[in-house]
C-alpha positions, 0 to 999 in steps of 0.5 A, a space after each residue: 153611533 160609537 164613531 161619532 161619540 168620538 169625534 164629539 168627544 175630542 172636540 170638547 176636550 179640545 175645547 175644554 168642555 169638560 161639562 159637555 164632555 162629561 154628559 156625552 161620556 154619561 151617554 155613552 155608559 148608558 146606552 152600553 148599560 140598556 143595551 146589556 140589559 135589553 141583551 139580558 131580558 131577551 136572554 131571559 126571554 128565549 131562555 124562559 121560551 126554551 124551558 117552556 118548552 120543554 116543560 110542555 114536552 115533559 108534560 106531553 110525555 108524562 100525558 102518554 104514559 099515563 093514557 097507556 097506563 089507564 087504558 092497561 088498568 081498565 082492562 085489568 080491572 074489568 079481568 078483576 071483576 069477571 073472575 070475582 063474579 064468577 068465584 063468588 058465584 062459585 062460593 055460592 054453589 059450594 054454600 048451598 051444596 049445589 050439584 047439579 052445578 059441579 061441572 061449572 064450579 070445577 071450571 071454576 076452581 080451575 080458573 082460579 089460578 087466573 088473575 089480574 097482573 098490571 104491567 105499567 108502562 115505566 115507572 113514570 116518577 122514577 124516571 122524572 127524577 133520575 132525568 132531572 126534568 122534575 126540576 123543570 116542572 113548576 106545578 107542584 100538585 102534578 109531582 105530588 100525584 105522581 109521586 102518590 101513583 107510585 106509591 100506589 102502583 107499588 101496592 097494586 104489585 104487591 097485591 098482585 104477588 100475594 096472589 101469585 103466592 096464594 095460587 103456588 103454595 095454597 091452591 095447587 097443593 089443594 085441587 092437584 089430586 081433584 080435577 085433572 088438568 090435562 082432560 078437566 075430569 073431576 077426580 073427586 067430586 066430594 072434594 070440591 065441595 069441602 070447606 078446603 076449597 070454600 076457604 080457598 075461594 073465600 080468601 080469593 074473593 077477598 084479596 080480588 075485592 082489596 084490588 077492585 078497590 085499589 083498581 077503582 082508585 087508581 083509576 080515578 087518580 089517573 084520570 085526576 092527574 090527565 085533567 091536570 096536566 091538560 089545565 097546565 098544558 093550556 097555561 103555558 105560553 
């Protein structure tokens, strides 16, 4: 096509007509600038198409991870909450001074050193950014709650090693010299029932009733964020 643009073209100029010269040169600039545009848009296109793409990946990974960081937090939770019932139970015994339940409260204050600990699968948000894929993802609401989950998360870690300290400085002290670890003998009985050992298992059942709750919401959030993604997931093209 290019070729006989330019056999026209010198024919008019030989002939002299310049008129019909100008409209073919006017032709010819067009078409270069439609074809530099239909080579841009689909450019844009294929550019767009790999960025979707790769949006849907980061959605997909980030989907992963929090699957495996929910069915973690469950299990945590439901931990959680058998210790909880059985120290209030305990809590119980000790109120109404109830001896004939000594050998299942000494068990008990054994099972105290026991806790829910929460190991996520990554520090989801963190990793995001350092990678730079935040930049990728066009829902904001997404990021938003995944920033909120890290915040969340690090509170969870820190309720869990306020009770890692209760357990090293408050407890061990205290049953050390009443139940013998090795054979689970009761030492001293009178002591179990002391307000030493209530007020260890109040301020226990306390802290474990904070992380339910904390447990119970993140869970709900984990689930918000899974229903989210999967809204996205079915938008993008």
């Amino acid at each position: 096509m290019i070729s006989l643009f330019k056999k026209n073209r010198y024919k008019l100029i030989f002939k002299s007509k310049l008129s019909r010269y100008l409209v073919y040169a006017i032709g010819e600039i067009l078409l270069i600038v439609i074809g530099i545009l239909i080579a841009l848009q689909i450019n844009n296109w294929n550019s767009n198409k790999q960025s979707r793409k790769q949006e849907l990946k980061i959605y997909q990974n980030i989907k992963s991870q929090v699957k495996e960081d929910l069915n973690e937090l469950e299990k945590v939770e439901e931990i959680n909450a058998n210790f909880l019932e059985k120290f209030e139970k305990a809590n119980r015994y000790i109120l109404t001074n109830n001896r004939r339940a000594i050998d299942t409260l000494a068990f008990y204050t054994m099972a105290l050193s026991q806790f829910s600990d929460f190991q996520r699968s990554s520090n989801i948000y963190e990793i995001l950014v350092n990678s730079g894929d935040i930049k990728i993802m066009r829902n904001d609401s997404i990021v938003n709650k995944l920033q909120k989950l890290e915040i969340s998360y690090n509170f969870i870690n820190r309720l869990e090693d306020i009770h890692w300290e209760l357990i090293t400085t408050e407890l061990s002290p205290e049953i050390k010299g009443v139940l013998n670890y090795t054979t689970f003998k009761i030492v001293k009985p009178e002591k179990l029932y002391s307000i030493e050992i209530q007020n260890l298992f109040f301020e226990f059942i306390n802290l474990m009733k904070i992380k339910r709750d904390v447990y119970h919401s993140v869970i709900e959030d984990l689930n918000h964020i899974l229903k989210t993604i999967d809204e996205e997931i079915v938008q993008l093209p």
